[in-house]
PAVEX-112140 format. One record per residue (C-alpha): residue in one letter; residue number from 1; x, y, z. Coordinates in nm, 2 decimals, padded with zeros to 4 digits. Layout:
REM PAVEX-112140
r  k  u  v  w
a  NUM  X  Y  Z
...
END
This chain:
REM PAVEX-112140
r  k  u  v  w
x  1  05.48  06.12  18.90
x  2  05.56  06.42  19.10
x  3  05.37  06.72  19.11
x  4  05.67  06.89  18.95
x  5  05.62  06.69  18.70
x  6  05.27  06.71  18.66
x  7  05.27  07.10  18.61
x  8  05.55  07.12  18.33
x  9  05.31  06.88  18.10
x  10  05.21  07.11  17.82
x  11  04.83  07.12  17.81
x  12  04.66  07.10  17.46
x  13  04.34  07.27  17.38
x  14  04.09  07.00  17.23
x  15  04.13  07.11  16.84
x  16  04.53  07.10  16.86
x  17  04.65  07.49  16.78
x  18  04.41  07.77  16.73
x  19  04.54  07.80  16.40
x  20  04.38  07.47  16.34
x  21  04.07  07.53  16.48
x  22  03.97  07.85  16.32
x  23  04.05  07.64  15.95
x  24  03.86  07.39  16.04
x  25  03.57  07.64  16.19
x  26  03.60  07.82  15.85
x  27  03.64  07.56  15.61
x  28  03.32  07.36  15.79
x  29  03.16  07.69  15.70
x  30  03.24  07.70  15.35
x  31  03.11  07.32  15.32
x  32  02.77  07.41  15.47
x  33  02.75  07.78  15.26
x  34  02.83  07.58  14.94
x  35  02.57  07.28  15.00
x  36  02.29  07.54  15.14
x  37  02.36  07.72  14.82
x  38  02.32  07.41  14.57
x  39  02.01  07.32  14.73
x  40  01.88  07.70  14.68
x  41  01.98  07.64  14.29
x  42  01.81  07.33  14.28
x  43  01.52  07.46  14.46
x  44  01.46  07.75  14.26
x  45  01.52  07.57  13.93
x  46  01.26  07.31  14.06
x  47  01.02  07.59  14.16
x  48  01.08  07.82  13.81
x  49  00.94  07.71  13.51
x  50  01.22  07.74  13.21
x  51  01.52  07.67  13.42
x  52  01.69  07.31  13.49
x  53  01.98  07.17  13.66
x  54  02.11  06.83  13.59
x  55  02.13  06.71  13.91
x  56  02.25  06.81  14.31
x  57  02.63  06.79  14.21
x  58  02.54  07.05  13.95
x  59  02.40  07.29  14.16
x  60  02.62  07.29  14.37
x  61  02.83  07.39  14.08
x  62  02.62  07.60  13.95
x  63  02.62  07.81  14.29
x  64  02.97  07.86  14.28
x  65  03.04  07.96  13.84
x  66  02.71  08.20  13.94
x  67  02.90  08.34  14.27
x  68  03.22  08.39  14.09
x  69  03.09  08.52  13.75
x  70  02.85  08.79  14.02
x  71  03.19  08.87  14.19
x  72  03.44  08.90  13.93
x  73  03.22  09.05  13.59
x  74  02.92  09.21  13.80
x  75  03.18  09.35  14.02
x  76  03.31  09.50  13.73
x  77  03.01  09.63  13.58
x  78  02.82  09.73  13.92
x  79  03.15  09.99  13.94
x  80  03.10  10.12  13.60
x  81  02.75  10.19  13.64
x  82  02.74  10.34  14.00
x  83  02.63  10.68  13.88
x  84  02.34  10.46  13.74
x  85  02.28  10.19  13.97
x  86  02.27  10.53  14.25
x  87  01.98  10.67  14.04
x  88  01.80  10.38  13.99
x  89  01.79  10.24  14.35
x  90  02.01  09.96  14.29
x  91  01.78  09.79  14.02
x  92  02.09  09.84  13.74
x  93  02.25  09.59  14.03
x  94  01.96  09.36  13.99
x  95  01.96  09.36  13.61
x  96  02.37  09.24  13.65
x  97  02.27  08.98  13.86
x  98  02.05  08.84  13.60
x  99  02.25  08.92  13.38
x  100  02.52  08.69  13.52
x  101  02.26  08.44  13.58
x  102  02.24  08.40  13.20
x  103  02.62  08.41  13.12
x  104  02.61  08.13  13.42
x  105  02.41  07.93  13.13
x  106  02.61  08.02  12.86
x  107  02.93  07.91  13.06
x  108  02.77  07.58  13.20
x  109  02.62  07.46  12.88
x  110  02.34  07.17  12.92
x  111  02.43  07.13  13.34
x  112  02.22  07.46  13.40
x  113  01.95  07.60  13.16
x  114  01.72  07.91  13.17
x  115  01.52  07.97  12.89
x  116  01.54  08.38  12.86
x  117  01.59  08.71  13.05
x  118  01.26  08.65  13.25
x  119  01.31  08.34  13.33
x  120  01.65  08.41  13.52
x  121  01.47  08.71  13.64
x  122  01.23  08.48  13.85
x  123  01.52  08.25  13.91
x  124  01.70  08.51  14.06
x  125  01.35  08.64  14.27
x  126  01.29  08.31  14.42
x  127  01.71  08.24  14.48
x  128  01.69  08.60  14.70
x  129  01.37  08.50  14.89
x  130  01.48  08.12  14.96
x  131  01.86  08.26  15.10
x  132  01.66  08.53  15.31
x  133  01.42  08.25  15.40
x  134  01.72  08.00  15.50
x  135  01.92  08.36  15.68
x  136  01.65  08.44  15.87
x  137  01.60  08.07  15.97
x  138  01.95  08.05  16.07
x  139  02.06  08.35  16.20
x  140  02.40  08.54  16.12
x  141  02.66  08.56  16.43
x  142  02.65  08.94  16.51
x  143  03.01  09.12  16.52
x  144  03.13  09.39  16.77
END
């Protein structure tokens, strides 16, 4: 080959297009979030009396109808009760998010069970200080 040649051969980073990489990057993410995330669910229900999951698969599950249900209704209600949630300190936000905790159980039937309000209060306690424990452990990437 001549060195003519040589230089017009396109070079090709390692992961093909960036395109590619970054949805690879992300999506390798949102695998390790939504495992991390069913191990905190069935951690916590192992650790909180009154609340049971089936099994792994179900936390896993569980993790996500909780994550959507806390984005789509508390969303909802954390808006209409601002004024409140400001006087409060935020602990009208906390009350939603054990609130959805228990509409989670509603929606997920025999899969995911906590017994009463103060039972997915304590779920929710121990889901906040295991995700902090697991953030801190790992670290978030700082943005400029």
């Amino acid at each position: 080959m001549s060195a003519k040649r040589i230089s017009t051969i396109k070079k090709v980073p390692p992961f093909g297009t960036f395109f590619e990489f970054f949805v690879k990057k992300n999506q390798m993410k949102f695998i390790i979030s939504l495992l991390l995330t069913g191990a905190v669910v069935a951690i916590a229900a192992y650790i909180v009396p009154g609340a049971a999951v089936a099994n792994f698969w179900w936390a896993i599950i569980t993790g996500l109808v909780i994550g959507l249900v806390n984005a789509i209704v508390g969303g909802i209600l954390r808006l209409f009760t601002f004024p409140l949630n400001w006087l409060t300190f935020g602990l009208v936000s906390f009350i939603i998010t054990v609130l959805m905790i228990l509409l989670s159980d509603k929606l997920m039937g025999s899969k995911f069970e906590v017994d009463g309000f103060w039972t997915a209060t304590l779920f929710a306690i121990v889901v906040a200080i295991i995700e902090m424990i697991i953030g801190s452990i790992g670290g978030k990437e700082k943005r400029r």
